[in-house]
One Martini backbone bead per residue (centre of mass of N, CA, C, O) as a GRO file, in nm:
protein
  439
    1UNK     BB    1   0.146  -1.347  -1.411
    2UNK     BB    2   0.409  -1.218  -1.476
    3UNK     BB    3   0.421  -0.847  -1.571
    4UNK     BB    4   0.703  -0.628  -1.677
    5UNK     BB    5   0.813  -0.350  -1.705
    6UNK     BB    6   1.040  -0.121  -1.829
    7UNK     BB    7   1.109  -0.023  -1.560
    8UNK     BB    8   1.079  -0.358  -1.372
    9UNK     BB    9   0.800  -0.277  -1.250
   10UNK     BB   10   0.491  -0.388  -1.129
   11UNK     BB   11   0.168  -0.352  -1.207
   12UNK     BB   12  -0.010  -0.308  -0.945
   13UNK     BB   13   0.112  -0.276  -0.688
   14UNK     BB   14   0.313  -0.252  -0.375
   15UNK     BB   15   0.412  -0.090  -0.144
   16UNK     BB   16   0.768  -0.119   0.003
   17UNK     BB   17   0.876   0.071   0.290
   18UNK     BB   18   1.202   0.148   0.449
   19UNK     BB   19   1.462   0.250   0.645
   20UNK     BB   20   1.748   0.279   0.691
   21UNK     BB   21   1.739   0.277   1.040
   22UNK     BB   22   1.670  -0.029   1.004
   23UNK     BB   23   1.721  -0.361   1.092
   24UNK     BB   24   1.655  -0.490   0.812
   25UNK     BB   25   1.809  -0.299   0.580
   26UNK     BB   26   1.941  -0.550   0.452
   27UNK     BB   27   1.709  -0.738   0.398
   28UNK     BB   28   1.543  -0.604   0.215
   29UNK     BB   29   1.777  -0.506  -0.018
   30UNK     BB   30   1.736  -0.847  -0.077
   31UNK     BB   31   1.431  -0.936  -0.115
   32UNK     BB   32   1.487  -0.985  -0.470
   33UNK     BB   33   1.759  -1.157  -0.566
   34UNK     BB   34   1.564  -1.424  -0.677
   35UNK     BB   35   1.312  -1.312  -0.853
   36UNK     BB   36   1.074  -1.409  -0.715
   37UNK     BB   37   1.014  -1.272  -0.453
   38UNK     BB   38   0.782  -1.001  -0.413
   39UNK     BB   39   0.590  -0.959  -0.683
   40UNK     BB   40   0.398  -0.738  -0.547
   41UNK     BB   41   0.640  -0.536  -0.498
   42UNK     BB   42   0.782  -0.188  -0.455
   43UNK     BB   43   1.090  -0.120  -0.364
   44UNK     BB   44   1.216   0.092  -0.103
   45UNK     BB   45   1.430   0.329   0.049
   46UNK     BB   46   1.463   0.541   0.329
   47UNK     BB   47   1.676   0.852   0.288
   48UNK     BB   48   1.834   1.029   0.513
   49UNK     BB   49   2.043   1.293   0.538
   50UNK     BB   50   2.221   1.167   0.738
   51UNK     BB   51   2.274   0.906   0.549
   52UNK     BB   52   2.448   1.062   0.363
   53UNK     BB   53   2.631   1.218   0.450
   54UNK     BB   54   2.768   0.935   0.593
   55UNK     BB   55   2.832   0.813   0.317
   56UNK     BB   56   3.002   1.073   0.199
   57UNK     BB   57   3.197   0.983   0.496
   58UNK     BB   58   3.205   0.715   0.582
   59UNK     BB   59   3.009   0.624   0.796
   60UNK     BB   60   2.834   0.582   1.069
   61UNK     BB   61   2.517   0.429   1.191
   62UNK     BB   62   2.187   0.413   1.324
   63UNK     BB   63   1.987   0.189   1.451
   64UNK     BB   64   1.639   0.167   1.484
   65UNK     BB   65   1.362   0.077   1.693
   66UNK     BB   66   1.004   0.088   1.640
   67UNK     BB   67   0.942   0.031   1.897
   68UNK     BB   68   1.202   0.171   2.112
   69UNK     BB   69   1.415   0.379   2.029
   70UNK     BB   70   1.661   0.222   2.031
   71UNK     BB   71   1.952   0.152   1.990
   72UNK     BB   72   2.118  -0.167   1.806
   73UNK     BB   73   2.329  -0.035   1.584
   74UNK     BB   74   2.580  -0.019   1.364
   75UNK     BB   75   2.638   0.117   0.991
   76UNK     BB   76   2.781   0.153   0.714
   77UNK     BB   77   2.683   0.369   0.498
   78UNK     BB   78   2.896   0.320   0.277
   79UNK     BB   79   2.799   0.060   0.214
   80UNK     BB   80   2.469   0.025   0.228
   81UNK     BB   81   2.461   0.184  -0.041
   82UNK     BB   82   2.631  -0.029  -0.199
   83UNK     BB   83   2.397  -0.200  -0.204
   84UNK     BB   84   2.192  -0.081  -0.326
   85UNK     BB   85   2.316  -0.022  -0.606
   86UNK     BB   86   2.371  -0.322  -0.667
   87UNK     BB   87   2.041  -0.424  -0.655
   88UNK     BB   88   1.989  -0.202  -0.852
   89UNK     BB   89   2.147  -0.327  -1.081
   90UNK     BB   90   2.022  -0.608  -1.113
   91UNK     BB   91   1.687  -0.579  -1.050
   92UNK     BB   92   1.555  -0.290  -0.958
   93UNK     BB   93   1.620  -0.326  -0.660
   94UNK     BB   94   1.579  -0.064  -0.503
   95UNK     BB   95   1.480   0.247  -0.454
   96UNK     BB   96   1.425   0.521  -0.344
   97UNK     BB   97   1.362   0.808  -0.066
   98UNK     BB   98   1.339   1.126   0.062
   99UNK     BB   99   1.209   1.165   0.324
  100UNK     BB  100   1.284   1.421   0.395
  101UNK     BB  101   1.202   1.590   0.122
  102UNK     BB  102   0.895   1.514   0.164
  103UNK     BB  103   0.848   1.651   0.445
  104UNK     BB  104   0.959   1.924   0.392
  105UNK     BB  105   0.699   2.005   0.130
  106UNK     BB  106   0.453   1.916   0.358
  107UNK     BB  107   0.168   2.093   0.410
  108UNK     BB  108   0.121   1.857   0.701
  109UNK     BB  109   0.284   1.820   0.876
  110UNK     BB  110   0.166   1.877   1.135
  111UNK     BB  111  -0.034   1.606   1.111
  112UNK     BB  112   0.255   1.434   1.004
  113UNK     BB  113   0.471   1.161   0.872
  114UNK     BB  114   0.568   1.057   0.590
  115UNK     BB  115   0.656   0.722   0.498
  116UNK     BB  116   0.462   0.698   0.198
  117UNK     BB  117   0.357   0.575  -0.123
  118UNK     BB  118   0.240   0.518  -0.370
  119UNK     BB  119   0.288   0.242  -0.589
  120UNK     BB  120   0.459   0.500  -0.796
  121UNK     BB  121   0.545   0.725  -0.654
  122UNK     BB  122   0.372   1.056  -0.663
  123UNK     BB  123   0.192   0.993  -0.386
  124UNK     BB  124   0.222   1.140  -0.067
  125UNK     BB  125   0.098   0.976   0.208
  126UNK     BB  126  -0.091   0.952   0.475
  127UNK     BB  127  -0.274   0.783   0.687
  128UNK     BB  128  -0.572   0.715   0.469
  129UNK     BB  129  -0.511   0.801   0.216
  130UNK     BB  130  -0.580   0.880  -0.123
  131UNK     BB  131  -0.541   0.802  -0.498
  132UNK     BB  132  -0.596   1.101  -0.734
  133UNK     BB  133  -0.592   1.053  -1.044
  134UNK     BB  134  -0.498   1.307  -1.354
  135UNK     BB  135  -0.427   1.342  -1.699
  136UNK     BB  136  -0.267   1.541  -1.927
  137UNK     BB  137  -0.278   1.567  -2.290
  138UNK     BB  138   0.009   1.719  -2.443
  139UNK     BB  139  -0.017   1.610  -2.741
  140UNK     BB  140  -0.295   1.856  -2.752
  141UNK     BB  141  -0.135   2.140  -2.699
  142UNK     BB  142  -0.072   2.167  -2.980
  143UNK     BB  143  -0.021   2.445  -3.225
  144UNK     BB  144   0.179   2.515  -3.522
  145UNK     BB  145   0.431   2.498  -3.320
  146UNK     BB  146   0.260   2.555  -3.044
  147UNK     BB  147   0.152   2.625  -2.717
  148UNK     BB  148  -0.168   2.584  -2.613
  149UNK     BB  149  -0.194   2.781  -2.314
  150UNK     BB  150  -0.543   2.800  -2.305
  151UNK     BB  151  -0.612   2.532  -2.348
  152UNK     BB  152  -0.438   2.396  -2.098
  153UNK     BB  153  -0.566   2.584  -1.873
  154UNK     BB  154  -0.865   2.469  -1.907
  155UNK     BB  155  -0.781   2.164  -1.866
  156UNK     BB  156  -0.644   2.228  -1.566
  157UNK     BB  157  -0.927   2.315  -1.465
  158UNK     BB  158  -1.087   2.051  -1.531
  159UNK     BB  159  -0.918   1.878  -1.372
  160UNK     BB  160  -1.001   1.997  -1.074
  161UNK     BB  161  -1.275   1.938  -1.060
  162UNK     BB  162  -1.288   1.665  -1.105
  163UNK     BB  163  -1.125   1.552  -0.903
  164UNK     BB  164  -1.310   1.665  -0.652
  165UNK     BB  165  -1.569   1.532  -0.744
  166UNK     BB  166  -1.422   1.247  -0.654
  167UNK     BB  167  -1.429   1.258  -0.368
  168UNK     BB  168  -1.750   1.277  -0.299
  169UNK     BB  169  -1.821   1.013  -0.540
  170UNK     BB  170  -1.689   0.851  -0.391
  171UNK     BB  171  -1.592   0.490  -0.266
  172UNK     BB  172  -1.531   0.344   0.039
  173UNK     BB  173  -1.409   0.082   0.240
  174UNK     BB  174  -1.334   0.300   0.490
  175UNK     BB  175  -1.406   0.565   0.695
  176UNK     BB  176  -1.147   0.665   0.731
  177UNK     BB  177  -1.084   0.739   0.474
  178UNK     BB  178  -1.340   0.910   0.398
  179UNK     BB  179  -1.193   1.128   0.614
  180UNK     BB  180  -0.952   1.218   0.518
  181UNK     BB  181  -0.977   1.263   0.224
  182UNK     BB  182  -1.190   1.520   0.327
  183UNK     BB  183  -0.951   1.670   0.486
  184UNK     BB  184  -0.723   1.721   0.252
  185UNK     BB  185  -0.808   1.688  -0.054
  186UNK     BB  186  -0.611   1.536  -0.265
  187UNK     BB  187  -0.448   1.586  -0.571
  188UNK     BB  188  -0.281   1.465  -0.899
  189UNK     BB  189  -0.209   1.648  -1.139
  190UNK     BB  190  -0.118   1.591  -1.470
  191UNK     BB  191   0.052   1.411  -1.738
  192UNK     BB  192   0.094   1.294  -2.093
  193UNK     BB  193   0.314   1.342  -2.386
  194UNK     BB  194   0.588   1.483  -2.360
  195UNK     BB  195   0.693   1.349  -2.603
  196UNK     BB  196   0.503   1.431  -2.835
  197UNK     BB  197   0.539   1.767  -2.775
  198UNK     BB  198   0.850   1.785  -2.849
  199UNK     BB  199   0.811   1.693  -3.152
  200UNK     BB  200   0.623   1.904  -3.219
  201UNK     BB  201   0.833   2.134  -3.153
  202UNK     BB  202   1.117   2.054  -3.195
  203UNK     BB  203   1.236   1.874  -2.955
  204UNK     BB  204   1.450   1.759  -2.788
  205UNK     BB  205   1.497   1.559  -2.509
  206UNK     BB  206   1.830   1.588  -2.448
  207UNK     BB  207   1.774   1.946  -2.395
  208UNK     BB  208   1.783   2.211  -2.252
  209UNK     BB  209   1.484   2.311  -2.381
  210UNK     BB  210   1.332   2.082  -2.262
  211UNK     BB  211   1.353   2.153  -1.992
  212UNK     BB  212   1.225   2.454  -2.032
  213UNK     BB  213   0.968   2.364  -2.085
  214UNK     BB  214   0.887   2.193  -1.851
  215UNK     BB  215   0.896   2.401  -1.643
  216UNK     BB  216   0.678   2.548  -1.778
  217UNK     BB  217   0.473   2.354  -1.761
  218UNK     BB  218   0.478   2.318  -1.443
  219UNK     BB  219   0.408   2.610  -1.357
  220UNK     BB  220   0.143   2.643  -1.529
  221UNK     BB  221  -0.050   2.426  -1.381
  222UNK     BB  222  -0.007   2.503  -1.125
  223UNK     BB  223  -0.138   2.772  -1.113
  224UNK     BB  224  -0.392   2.707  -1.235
  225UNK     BB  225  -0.466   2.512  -1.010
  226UNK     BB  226  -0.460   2.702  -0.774
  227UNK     BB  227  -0.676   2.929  -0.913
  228UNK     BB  228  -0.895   2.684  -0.915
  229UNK     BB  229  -0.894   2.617  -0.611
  230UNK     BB  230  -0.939   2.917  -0.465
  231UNK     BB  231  -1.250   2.927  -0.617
  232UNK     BB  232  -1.345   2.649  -0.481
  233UNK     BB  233  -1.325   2.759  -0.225
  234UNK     BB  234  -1.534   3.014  -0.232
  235UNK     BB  235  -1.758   2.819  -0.266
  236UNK     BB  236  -1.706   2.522  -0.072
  237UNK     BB  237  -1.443   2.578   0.038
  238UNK     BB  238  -1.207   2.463   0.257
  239UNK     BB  239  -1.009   2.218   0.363
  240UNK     BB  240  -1.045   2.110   0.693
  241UNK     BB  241  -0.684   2.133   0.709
  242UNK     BB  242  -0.565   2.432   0.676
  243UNK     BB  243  -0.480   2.564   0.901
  244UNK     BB  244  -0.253   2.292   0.934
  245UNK     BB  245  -0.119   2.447   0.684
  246UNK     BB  246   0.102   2.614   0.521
  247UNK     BB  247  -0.043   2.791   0.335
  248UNK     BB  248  -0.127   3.078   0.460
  249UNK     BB  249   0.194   3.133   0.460
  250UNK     BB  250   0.184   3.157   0.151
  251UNK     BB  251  -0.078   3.309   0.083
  252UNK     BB  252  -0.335   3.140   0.146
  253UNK     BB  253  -0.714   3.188   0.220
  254UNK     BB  254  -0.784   2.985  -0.013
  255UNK     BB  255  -0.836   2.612  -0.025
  256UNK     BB  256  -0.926   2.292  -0.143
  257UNK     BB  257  -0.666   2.141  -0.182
  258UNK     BB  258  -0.336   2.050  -0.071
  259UNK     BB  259  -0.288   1.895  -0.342
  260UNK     BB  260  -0.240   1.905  -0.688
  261UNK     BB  261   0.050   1.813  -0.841
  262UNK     BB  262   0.167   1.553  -1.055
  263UNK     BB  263   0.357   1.258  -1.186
  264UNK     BB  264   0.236   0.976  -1.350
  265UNK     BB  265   0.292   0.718  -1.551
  266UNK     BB  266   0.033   0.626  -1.721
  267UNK     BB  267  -0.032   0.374  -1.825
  268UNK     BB  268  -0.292   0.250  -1.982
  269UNK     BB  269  -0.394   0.549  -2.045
  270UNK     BB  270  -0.207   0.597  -2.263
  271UNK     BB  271  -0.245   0.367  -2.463
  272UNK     BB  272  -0.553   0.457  -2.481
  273UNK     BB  273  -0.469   0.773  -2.613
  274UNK     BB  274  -0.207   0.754  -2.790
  275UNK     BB  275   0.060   0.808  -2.544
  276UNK     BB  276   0.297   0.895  -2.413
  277UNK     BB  277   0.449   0.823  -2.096
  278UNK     BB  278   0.432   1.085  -1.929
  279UNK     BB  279   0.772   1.220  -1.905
  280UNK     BB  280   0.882   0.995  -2.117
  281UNK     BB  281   1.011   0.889  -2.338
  282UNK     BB  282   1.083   0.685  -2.575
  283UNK     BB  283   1.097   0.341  -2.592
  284UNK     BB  284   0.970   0.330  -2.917
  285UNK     BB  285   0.954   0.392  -3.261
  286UNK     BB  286   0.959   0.079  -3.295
  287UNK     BB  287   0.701  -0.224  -3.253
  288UNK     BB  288   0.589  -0.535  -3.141
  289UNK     BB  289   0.280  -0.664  -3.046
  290UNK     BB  290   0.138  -0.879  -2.808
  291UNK     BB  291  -0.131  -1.064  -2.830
  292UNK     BB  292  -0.296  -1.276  -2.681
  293UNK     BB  293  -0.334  -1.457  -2.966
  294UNK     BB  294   0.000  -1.425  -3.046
  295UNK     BB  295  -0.060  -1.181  -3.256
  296UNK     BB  296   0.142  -0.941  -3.412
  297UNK     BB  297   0.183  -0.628  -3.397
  298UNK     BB  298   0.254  -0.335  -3.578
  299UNK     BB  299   0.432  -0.063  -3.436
  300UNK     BB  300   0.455   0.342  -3.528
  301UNK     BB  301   0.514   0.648  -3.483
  302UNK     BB  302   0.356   0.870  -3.636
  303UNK     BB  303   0.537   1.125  -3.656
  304UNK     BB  304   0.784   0.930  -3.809
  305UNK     BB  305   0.615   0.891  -4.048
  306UNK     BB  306   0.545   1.138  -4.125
  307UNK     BB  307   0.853   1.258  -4.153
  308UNK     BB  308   0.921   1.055  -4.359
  309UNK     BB  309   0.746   1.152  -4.592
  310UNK     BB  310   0.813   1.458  -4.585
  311UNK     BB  311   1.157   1.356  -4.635
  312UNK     BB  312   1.175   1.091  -4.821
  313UNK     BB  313   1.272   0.811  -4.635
  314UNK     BB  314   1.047   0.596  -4.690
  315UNK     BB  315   0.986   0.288  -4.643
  316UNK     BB  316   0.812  -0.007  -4.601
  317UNK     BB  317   1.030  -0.118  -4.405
  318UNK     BB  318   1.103   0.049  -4.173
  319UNK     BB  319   0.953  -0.006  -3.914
  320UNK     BB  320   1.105  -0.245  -3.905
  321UNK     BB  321   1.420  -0.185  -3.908
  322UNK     BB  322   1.405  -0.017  -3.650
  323UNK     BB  323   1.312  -0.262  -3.466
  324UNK     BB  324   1.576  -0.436  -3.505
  325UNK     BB  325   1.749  -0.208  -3.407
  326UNK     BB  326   1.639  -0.018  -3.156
  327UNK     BB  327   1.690   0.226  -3.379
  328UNK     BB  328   1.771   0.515  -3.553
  329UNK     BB  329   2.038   0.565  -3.496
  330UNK     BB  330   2.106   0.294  -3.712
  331UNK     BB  331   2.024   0.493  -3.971
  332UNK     BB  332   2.130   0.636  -4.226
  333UNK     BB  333   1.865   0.796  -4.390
  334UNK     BB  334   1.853   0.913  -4.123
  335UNK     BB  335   1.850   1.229  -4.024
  336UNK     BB  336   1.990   1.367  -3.775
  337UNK     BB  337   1.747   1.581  -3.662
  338UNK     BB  338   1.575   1.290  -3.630
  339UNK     BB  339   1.729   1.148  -3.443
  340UNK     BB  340   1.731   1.318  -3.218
  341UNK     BB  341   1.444   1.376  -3.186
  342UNK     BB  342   1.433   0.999  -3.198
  343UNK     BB  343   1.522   0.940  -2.904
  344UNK     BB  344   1.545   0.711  -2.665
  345UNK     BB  345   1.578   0.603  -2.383
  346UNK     BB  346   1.888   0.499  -2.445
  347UNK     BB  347   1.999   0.743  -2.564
  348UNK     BB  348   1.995   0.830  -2.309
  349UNK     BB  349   2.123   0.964  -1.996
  350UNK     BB  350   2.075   0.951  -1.702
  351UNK     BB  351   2.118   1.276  -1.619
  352UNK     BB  352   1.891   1.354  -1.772
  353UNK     BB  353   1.674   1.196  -1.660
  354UNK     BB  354   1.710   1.358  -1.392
  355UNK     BB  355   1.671   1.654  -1.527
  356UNK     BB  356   1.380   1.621  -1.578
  357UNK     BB  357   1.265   1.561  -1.291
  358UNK     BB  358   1.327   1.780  -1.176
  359UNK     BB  359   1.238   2.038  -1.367
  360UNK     BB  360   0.941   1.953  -1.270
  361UNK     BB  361   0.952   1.918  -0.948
  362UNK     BB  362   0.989   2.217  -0.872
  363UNK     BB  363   0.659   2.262  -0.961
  364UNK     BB  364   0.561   1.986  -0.767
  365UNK     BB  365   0.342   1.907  -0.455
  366UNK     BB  366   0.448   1.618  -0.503
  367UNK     BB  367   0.530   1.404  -0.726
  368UNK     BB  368   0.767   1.192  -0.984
  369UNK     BB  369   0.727   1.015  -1.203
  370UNK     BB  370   1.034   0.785  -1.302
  371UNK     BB  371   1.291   0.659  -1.540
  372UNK     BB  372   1.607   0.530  -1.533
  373UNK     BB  373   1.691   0.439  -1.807
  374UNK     BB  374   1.929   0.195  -1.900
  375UNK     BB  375   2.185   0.004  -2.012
  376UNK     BB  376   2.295  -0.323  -2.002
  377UNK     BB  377   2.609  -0.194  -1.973
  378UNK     BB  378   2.543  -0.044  -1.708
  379UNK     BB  379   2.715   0.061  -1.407
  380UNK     BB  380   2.723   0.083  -1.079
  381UNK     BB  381   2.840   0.382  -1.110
  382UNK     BB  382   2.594   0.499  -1.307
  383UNK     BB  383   2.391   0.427  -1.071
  384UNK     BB  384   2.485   0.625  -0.863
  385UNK     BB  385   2.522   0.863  -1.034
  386UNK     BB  386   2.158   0.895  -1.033
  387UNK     BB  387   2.149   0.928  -0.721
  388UNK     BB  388   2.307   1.160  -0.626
  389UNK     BB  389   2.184   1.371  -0.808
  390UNK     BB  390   1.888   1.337  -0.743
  391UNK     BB  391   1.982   1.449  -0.434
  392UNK     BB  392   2.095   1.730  -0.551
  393UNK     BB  393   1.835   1.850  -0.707
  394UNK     BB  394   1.553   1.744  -0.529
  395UNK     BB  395   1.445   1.444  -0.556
  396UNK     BB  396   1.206   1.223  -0.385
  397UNK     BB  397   1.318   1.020  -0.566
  398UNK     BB  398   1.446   0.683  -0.747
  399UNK     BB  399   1.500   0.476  -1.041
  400UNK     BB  400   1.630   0.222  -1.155
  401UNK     BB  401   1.693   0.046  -1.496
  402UNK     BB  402   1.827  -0.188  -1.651
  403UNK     BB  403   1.859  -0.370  -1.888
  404UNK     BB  404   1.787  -0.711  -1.834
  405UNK     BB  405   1.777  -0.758  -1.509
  406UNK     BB  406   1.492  -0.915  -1.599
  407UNK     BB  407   1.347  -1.222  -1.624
  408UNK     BB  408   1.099  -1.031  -1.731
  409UNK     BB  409   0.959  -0.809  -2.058
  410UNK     BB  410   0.759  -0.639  -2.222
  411UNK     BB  411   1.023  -0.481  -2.357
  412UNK     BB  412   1.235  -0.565  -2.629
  413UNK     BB  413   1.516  -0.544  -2.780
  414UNK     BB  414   1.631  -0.701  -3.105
  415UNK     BB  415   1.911  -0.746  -3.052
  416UNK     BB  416   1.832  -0.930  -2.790
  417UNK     BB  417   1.672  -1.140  -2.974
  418UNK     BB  418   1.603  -1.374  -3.188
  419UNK     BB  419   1.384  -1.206  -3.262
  420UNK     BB  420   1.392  -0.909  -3.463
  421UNK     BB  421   1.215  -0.693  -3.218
  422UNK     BB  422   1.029  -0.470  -3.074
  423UNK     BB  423   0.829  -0.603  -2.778
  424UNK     BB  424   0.483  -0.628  -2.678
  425UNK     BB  425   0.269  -0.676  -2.429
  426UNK     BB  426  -0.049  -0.571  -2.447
  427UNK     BB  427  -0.052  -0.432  -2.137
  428UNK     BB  428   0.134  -0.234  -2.223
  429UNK     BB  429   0.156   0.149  -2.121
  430UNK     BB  430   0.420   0.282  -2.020
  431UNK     BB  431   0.390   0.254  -1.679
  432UNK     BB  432   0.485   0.186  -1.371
  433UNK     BB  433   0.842   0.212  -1.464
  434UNK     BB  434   0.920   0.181  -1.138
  435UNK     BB  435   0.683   0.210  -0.956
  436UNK     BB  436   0.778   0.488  -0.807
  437UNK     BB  437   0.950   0.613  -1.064
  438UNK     BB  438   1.135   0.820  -0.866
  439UNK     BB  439   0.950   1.112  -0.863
   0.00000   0.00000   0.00000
């Protein structure tokens, strides 16, 4: 059975990545058309700065045989561009890859060009690389109304030497496989919990202060896990191929593992930890989960009930009725600066959570697992204008979901159904909320 994250695009799924200079590259954008083929994969575009340019300046580009290195065709860049953008309007599909900034950044540069990514696109990988993530919960990392930042640092570095531990104890299915993940021992150390951590800071997530939270958590644990791989390193040794990275180049003597922090969207584990997936806004305040033998559980967010009850706005029907609006804030009773802070993931413009996955990205060395939810009025030109930002940020990829656009999804808002509640899946854990979900 399909079951459809918020995201739009299935969990546990397969990337499949296509370059945009590929001639096949029309047939790709539309492979998934029809809502029901391909449905174990998450498709990607990789496209290069040549082929933005041409789409901005409206030319053509040139499509190149993979086989023969040969020039086949060319295609004007703005309708193609223009193409993706319409698929990703109606589907969900496909999304972006950056891959000129992806390669630009890739410390083994050396050794290869990355053409694809784990299937939540978090993790650019060389081929037979593996893909080895653990993500901190930020909504444990806070105490009086501020960031516990030496509690933070003590467990970004024990998750550095965990992640390390699993490479040597790992079982591999193909011998190549580990060889390769032992000479480059990529970790992927994330995060999930921010949206968890802004209420608890009292910062809304649709705000500057929340972008300036996001970059200092994120610079604070690559330093820590930065310096607590170069400790590994002097202990165990530096990664096999560190000589052929650009590591040296940047002042590093010794160095552990070549890629050390991402963003995963975190689905199940965030779930099992009863935390908000990765760095998403709430995706919903209050909503009711469909458990496999078809009863119905109601959830409604705890620091909002808590809240309620210490300003007084609480009664007994409030978690259903937040459910039935599909948000707080067309509910009276709710004070503005709590509408504020429990905006939902559709109350947010595309632009914020653009600025919010650049803000993380910039001090990330894979890249950001992000969904861009849309509002499901919301137009191709919003489309649009979400994928041109996202590439002028400096984002490695970015994916759009409208709601709506898919006809299976594991959460729904009430508004929209006719029984009137936000429900979710079983399943639903909140992460690979949209395949490669941004980067």
């Amino acid at each position: 059975t399909e079951v459809v994250k918020q995201g739009g695009r299935r969990r546990g799924a397969n990337m499949g990545v296509l370059r945009v200079d590929h001639p096949d590259v029309l047939e790709f954008i539309q492979a998934k058309a029809d809502g029901s083929s391909l449905s174990n994969f998450n498709l990607s575009v990789a496209l290069t700065e040549a082929f933005m340019t041409a789409a901005q300046n409206g030319q053509d580009y040139e499509l190149v045989s993979p086989r023969t290195g040969e020039v086949v065709n060319k295609l004007n860049a703005a309708t193609v561009f223009a193409e993706i953008v319409d698929h990703a309007w109606r589907t969900g599909d496909p999304g972006l890859i950056f891959i000129d900034e992806i390669n630009r950044t890739h410390p083994l540069a050396r050794l290869g060009d990355i053409e694809s990514t784990n299937p939540c696109g978090e993790l650019p990988l060389l081929p037979y690389e593996s893909c080895n993530l653990g993500s901190i919960n930020l909504g444990l990392m806070v105490s009086d109304g501020e960031v516990d930042w030496e509690k933070l640092g003590r467990v970004a570095e024990l998750g550095v030497r965990f992640l390390d531990n699993v490479i040597d104890a790992g079982h591999y299915p193909v011998d190549r496989i580990a060889q390769v993940t032992r000479a480059n021992r990529k970790i992927g150390l994330g995060v999930m919990g921010f949206a968890d951590l802004l209420i608890d800071l009292g910062v809304p997530y649709a705000s500057d202060e929340a972008l300036g939270v996001a970059s200092r958590l994120a610079e604070f644990i690559e330093q820590r896990a930065l310096a607590e791989s170069a400790r590994l390193a002097e202990k165990r040794g530096s990664f096999p191929n560190f000589e052929q990275s650009n590591w040296p180049e940047r002042g590093e003597a010794h160095l552990r593992n070549a890629t050390l922090t991402t963003v995963a969207p975190t689905g199940t584990i965030s779930l099992i930890a009863g935390a908000s997936s990765g760095i998403e806004p709430l995706f919903a305040v209050s909503y009711v989960r469909r458990a496999m033998d078809g009863v119905e559980l109601p959830e409604a967010n705890a620091a909002f009930i808590r809240i309620a009850h210490e300003r007084g706005f609480f009664t007994d029907d409030l978690p259903h009725r937040v459910s039935e609006a599909g948000s707080v804030q067309e509910l009276a009773e709710v004070p503005d600066d709590i509408k504020e802070l429990f905006q939902t993931t559709f109350d947010i413009d595309g632009e914020q959570h653009i600025r919010m996955q650049a803000a993380w990205q910039t001090h990330i060395d894979n890249a950001v697992s992000k969904t861009v939810n849309l509002p499901e009025d919301a137009t191709r030109e919003d489309v649009e204008r979400v994928f041109l930002l996202a590439h002028e940020l400096g984002c490695k990829g970015t994916t759009v979901y409208r709601y709506g656009s898919k006809a299976s999804q594991v959460l729904t808002i009430g508004r929209h159904e006719p029984e009137p509640a936000i429900k979710a899946e079983v399943e639903y854990g909140g992460g690979c909320a949209a395949g490669e979900c941004a980067f």
